[in-house]
C-alpha positions as CSV (number, residue, x, y, z in Angstrom):
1,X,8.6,-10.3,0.0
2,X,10.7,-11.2,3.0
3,X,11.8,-7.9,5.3
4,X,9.2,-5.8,4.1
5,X,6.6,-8.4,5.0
6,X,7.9,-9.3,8.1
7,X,7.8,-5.5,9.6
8,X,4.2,-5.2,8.4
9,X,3.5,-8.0,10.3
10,X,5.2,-7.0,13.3
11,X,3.7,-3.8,13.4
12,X,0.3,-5.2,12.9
13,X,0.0,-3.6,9.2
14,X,-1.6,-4.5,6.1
15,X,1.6,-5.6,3.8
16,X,-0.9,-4.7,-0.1
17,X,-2.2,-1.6,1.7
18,X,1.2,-0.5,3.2
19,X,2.9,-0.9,-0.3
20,X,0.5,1.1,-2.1
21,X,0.7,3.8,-0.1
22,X,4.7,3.8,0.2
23,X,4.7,3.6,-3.3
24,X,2.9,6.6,-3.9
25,X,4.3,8.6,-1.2
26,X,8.0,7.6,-2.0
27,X,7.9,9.5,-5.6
28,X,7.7,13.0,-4.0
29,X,9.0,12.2,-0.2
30,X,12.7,14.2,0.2
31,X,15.1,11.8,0.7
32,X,16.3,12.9,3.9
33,X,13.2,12.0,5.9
34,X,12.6,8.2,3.6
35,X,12.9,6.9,7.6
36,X,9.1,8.7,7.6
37,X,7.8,6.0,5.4
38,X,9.0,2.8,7.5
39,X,6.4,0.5,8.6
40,X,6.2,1.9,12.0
41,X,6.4,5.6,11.3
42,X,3.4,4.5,8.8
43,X,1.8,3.1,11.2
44,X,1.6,6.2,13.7
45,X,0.6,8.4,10.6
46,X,-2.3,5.9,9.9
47,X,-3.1,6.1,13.6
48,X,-2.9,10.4,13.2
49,X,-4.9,10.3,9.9
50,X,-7.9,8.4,11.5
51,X,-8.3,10.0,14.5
């Protein structure tokens, strides 16, 4: 899993529950904003979404 993995961990995330979610948001996301689903711009929309 290597990179991937490793920024989860850095930012403290959940590498399964990341995935899943990148992987269902990645199919309709434009692909001029794909830096919105990095690990810690997912991680400040997690933060958003539970507050």
């Amino acid at each position: 899993m290597g990179k991937p993995r490793a920024a989860c961990v850095a930012n403290e995330l959940n590498p399964e529950a990341y995935l899943a979610d990148f992987l269902t948001r990645v199919q309709s996301h434009p692909n001029s904003r794909l830096d919105e689903l990095l690990p810690v711009a997912w991680k400040r929309l997690r933060a958003t979404d539970t507050a």
